[in-house]
C-alpha positions as CSV (number, residue, x, y, z in Angstrom):
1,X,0.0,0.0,0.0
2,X,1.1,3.5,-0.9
3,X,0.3,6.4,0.8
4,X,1.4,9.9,1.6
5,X,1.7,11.6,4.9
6,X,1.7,15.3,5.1
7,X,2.4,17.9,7.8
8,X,1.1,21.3,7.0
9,X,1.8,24.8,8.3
10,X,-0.2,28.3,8.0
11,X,3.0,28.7,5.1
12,X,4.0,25.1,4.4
13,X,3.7,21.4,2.8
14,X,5.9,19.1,3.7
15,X,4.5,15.4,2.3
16,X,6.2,11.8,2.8
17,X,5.0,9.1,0.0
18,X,5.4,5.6,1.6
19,X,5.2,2.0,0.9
20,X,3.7,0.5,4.0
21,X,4.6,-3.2,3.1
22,X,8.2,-2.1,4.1
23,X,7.3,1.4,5.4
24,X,10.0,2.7,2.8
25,X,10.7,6.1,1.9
26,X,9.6,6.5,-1.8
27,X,9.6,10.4,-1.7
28,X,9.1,13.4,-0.6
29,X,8.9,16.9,-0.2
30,X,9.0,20.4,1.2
31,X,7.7,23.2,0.3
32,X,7.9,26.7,2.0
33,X,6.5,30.2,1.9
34,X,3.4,29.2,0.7
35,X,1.3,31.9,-0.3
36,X,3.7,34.2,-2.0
37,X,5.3,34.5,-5.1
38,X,8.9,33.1,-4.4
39,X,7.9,29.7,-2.9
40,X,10.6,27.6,-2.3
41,X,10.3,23.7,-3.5
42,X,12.6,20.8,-2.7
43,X,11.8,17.2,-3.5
44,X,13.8,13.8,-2.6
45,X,13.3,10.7,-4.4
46,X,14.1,8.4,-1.5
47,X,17.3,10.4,0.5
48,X,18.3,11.9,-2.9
49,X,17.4,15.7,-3.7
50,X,16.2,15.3,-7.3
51,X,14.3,18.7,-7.6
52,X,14.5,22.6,-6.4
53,X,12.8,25.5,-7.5
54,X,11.6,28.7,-6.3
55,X,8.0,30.0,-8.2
56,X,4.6,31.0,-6.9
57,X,2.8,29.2,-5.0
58,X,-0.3,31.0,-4.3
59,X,-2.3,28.4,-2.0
60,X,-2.0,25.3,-0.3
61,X,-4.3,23.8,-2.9
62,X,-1.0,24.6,-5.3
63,X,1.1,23.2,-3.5
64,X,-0.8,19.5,-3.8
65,X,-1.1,19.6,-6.9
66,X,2.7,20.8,-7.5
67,X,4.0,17.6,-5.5
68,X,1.5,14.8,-7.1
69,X,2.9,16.1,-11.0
70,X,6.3,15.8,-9.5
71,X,6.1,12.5,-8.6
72,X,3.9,11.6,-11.9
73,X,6.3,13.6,-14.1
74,X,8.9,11.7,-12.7
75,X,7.5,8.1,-13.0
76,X,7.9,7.7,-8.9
77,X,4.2,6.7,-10.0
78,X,2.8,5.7,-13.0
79,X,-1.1,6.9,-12.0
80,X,-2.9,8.9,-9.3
81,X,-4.2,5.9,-8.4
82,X,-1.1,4.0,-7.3
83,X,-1.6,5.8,-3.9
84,X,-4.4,4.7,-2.1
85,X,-4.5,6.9,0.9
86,X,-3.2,10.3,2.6
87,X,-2.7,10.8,6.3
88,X,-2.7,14.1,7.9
89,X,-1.1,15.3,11.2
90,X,-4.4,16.9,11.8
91,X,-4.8,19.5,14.8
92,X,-7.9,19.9,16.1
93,X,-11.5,18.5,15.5
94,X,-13.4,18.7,19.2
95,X,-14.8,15.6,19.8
96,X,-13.7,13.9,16.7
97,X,-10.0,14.1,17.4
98,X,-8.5,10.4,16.8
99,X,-7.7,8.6,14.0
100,X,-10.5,8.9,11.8
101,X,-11.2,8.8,7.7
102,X,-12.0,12.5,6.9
103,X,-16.0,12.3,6.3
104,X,-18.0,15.7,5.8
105,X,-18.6,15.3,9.7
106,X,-15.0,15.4,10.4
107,X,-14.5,18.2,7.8
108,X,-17.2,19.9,9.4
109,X,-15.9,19.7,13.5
110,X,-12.6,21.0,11.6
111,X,-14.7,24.6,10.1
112,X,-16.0,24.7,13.8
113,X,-12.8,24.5,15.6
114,X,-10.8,27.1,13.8
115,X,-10.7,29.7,15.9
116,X,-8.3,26.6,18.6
117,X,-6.1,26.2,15.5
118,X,-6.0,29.2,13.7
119,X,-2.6,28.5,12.0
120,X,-3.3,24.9,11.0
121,X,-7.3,24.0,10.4
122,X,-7.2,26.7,7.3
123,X,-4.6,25.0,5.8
124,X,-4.9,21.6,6.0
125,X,-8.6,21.9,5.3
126,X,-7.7,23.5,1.8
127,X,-4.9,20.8,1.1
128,X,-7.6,18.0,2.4
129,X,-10.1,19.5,-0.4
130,X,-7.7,19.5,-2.9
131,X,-6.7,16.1,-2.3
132,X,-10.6,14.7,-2.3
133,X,-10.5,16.6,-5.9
134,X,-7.4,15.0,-7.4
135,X,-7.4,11.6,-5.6
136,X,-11.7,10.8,-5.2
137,X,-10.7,7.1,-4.7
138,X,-8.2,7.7,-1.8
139,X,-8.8,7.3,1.6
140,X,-8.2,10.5,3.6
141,X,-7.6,10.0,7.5
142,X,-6.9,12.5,10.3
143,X,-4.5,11.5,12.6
144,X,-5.8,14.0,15.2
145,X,-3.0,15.5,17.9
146,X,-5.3,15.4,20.7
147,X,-6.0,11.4,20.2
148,X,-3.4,9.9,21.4
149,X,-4.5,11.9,24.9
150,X,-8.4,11.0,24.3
151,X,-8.6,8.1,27.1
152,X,-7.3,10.4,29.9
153,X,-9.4,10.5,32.5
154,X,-12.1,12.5,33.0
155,X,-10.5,14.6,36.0
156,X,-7.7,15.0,34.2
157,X,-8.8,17.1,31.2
158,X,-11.4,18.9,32.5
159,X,-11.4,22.3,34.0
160,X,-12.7,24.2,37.2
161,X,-14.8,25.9,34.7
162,X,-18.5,26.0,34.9
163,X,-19.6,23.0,33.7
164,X,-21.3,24.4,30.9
165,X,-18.4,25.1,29.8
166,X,-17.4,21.1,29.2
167,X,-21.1,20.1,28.5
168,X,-21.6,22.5,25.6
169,X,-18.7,23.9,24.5
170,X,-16.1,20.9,24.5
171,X,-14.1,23.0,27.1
172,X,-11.2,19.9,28.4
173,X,-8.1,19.4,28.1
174,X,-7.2,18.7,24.5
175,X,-3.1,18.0,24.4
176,X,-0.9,18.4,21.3
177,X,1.6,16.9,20.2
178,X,0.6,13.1,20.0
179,X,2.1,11.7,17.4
180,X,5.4,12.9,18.6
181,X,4.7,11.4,22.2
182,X,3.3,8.2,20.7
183,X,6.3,7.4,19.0
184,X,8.7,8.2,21.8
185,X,6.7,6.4,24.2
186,X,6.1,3.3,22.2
187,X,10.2,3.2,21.6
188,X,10.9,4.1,24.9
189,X,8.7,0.7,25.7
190,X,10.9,-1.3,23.2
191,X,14.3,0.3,24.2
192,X,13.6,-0.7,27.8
193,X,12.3,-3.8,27.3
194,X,9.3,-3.0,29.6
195,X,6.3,-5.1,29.7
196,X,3.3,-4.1,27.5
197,X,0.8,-4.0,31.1
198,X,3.1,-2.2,33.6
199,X,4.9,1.0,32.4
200,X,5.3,4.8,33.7
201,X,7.3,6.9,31.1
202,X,6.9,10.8,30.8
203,X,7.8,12.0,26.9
204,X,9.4,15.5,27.3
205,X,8.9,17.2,23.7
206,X,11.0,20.4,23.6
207,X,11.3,22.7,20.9
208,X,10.1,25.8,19.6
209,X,6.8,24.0,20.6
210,X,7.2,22.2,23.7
211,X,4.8,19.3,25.9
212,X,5.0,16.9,28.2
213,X,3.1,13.9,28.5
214,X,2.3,11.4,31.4
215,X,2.1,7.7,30.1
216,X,1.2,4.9,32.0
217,X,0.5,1.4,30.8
218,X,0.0,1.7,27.2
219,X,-1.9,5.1,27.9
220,X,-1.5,8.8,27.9
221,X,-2.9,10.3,31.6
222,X,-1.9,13.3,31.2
223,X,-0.1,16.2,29.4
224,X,1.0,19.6,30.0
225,X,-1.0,21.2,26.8
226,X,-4.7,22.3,27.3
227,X,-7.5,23.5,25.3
228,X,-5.0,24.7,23.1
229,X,-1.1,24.5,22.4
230,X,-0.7,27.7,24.2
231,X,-1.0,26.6,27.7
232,X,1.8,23.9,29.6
233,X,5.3,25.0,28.9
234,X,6.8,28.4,28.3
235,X,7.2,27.7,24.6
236,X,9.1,29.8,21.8
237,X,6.6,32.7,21.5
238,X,4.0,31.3,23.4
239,X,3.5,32.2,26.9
240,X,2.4,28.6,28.5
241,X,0.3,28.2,31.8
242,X,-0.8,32.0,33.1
243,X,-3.6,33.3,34.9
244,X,-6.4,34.0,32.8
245,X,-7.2,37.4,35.3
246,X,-3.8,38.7,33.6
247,X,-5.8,39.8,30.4
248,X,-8.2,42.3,32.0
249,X,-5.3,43.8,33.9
250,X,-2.9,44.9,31.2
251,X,-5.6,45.0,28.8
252,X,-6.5,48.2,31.1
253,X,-3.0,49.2,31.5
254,X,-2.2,49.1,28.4
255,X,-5.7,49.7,26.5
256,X,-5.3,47.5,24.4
257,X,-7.9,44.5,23.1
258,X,-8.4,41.1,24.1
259,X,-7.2,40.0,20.9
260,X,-4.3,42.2,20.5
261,X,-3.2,41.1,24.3
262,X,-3.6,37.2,23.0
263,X,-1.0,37.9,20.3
264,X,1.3,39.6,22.2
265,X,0.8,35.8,24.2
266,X,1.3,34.0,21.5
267,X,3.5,36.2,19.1
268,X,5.9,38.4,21.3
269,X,5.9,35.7,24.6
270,X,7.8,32.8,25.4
271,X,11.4,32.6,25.6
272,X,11.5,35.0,22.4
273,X,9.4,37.8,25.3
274,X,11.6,36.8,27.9
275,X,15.1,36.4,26.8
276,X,14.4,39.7,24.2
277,X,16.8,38.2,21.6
278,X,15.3,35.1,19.9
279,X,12.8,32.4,20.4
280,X,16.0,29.8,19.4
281,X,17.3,28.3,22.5
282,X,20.7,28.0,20.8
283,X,21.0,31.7,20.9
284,X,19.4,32.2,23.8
285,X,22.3,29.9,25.3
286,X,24.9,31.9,23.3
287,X,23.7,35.0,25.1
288,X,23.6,33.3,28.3
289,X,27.7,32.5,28.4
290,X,27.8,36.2,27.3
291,X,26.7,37.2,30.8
292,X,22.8,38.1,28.8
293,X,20.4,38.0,32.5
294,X,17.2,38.2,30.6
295,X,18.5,35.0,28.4
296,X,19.3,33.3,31.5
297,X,15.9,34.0,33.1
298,X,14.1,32.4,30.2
299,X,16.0,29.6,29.9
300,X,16.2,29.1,33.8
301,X,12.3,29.5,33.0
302,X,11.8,26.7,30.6
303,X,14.1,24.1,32.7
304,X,12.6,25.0,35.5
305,X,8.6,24.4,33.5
306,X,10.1,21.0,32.6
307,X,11.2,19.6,36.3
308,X,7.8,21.2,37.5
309,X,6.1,19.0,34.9
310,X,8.1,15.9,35.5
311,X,7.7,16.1,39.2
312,X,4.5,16.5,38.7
313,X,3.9,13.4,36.2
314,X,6.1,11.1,38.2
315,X,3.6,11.7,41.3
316,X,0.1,11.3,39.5
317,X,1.8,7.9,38.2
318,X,3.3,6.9,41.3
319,X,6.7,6.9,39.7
320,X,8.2,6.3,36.8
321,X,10.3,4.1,35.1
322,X,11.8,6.5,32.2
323,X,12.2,10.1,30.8
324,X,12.4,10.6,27.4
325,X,13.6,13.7,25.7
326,X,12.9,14.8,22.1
327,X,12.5,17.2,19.6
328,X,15.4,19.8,18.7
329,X,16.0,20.7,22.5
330,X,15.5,17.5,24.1
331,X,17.6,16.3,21.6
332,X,20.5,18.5,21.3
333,X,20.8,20.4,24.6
334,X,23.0,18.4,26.8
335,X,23.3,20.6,29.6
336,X,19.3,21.2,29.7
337,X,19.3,17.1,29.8
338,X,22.1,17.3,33.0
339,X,20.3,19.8,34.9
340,X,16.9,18.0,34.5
341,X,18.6,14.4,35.5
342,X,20.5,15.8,38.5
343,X,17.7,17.2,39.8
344,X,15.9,13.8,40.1
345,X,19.1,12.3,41.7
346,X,16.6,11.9,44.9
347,X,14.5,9.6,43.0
348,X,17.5,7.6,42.5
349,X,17.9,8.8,38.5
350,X,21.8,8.8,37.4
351,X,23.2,10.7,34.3
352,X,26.3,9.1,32.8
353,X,27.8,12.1,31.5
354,X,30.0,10.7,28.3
355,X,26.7,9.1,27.4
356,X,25.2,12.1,27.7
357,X,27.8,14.6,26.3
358,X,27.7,11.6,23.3
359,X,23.8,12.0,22.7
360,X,23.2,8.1,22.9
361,X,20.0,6.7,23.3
362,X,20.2,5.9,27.1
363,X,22.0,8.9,29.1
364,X,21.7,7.4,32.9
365,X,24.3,5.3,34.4
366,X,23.4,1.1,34.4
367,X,22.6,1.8,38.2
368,X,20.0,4.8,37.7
369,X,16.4,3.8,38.7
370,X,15.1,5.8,36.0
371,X,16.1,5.9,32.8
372,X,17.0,8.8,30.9
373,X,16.2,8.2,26.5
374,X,17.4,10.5,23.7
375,X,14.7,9.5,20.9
376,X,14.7,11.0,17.5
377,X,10.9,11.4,17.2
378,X,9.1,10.5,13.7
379,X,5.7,12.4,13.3
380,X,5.8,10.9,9.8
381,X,5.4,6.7,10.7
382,X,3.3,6.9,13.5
383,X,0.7,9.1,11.0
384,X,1.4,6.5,8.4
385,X,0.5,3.5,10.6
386,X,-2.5,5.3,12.0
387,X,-3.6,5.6,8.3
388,X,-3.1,1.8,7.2
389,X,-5.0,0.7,10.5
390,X,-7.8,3.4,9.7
391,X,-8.1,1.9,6.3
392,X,-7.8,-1.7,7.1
393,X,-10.3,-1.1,9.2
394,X,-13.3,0.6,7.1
395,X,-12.2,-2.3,4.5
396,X,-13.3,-4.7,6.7
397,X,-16.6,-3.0,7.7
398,X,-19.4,-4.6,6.3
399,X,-21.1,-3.3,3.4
């Protein structure tokens, strides 16, 4: 079975084309500045870059059909038809998030839920349209961040809000981020040799979006994300957990709008708002050696978001067993990783520092009670396989 993957931003496509028998790379592709008139277009036939251009690319709709003549033009396949489905990292769909084929009701919770992924639904929905339009026989599924953190419980997701609130209005605790954590856990699992029944791991996701997720047993419990992917961490721009009495205030202050005080939140906040330099923690670490205080108060801030999390976590599971870190922080910042290990040395974790300093998958000593994983997340396989189970599974429906 072929089938492509894509991941789509407000001003990007990126697509994988796979052959799930094998789960080989066939292709694919990346395209970026959608919307403007100097687009710039890379494609890869398997690891090899076979095609780069910059030209207009007005929508996302262009984009789609840009990729699937690229990969008929080039014989990677000889009809539309050779590809019988296309997953999507989907964002946000209320209470149709999962893994689901992309019916007119699915499409429809999507138009509803805009406004809690204002970057993301827009786009996809146009490259999902154009998709039904060039490929009718496919099978379109949504691989929904917020499913993988569906069978939470109840107390965990929802708020002290009215209950109204949850009742009518789908208020809870949504988490982001899930197909990231569901690889990482499900390695972590492997890695460890831990039994399938009786596992605690907490999957730290840190990058310029950042989340941490409690998983126990084969399930997700919790996560630091909420209603939307503003909330949880201090993030690059965004400003994480705050109290919602803050607006009011420095919309007063400042008289400004409600709206203009949410994108200064989610635009000019996070580490970016703190530091004052950059939203990169590679710079912000730069300026942190050059003596820079406000670049060592945001990153003392998101270390410090990330032990607050992981304590927390470790106690609503009654321990755990490993902590995984990914994404281009939890993969790359060895002294964040050092900082966060030592300060579970009470709970009997160990960092082995060569190991560490040498980014290998386990970073804790043979003797640590917790282990400590460097996992290489892939968004892309975990989409895929949600798409061939979503499939199989409508094919065996009855008629």
């Amino acid at each position: 079975m072929k089938i492509i993957v894509c991941n789509i931003g407000s001003t990007s496509f990126k697509f994988q084309l796979l052959d799930m028998s094998s789960e080989k790379l066939i292709a694919k592709g990346y395209t970026e500045r959608v919307g403007s008139p100097d687009a710039i277009i890379n494609y890869w036939q398997g690891d090899e870059k076979v095609f780069s251009s910059t030209e207009s690319i007005p929508k996302q709709g262009n984009a789609v059909k840009h990729a699937l003549d690229f990969l008929l033009n080039t014989g990677i396949i000889s009809s539309l038809n050779d590809i019988e489905g296309v997953g999507f990292k989907t964002i946000q769909a209320g209470d149709k998030n999962g893994s689901v084929l992309l019916t007119g009701e699915v499409l429809n919770a999507m138009e509803e839920f805009r406004d809690l992924a204002p970057a993301h639904n827009p786009p996809y929905l146009e490259a999902i349209y154009m998709f039904m339009e060039l490929l009718p026989s496919a099978k379109l599924v949504g691989v929904f961040e917020p499913g993988f953190h569906i069978n939470a419980p109840d107390y965990a997701k929802v708020y002290g809000a009215p209950y109204e609130w949850y009742e009518k209005f789908n208020v809870i605790k949504y988490g982001y981020h899930g197909a990231s954590h569901r690889y990482v856990t499900g390695e972590a699992v492997k890695i460890l040799n831990l039994p399938a029944e009786s596992h605690k791991i907490i999957s730290c996701h840190l990058g310029g979006s950042s989340s941490v997720c409690a998983f126990k047993n084969g399930t997700a419990v919790d996560t630091s994300m909420g209603f939307t992917p503003q909330s949880g961490l201090i993030q690059g721009t965004r400003v994480g957990d705050i109290d919602p009495f803050v607006f009011p205030y420095i919309m007063k202050k400042k008289n400004i709008t409600l709206d203009e005080a949410l994108k200064e939140c989610s635009k000019n906040g996070g580490l970016a708002g703190l530091s004052g330099i950059s939203a990169d923690m590679r710079e912000i670490k730069e300026a942190v050696k050059n003596g820079n205080k406000r670049a060592k108060l945001a990153r003392d801030k998101f270390i410090y978001d990330v032990k607050r999390y992981i304590g927390e976590f470790a106690v609503i599971m009654e321990g755990v067993d490993a902590i995984a870190f990914t994404g281009g922080i939890g993969e790359r910042d060895i002294e964040l990783r050092e900082e966060v290990i030592n300060s579970l040395s009470f709970m009997g974790m160990i960092i082995d520092y060569q190991k560490n300093r040498n980014n290998e998958t386990v970073v804790t000593s043979k003797l640590s009670g917790i282990a400590g994983l460097v996992i290489a997340t892939n968004e892309e396989i975990v989409v895929a396989r949600e798409t061939v189970k979503v499939i199989n599974k409508q094919a065996q429906m009855p008629k």
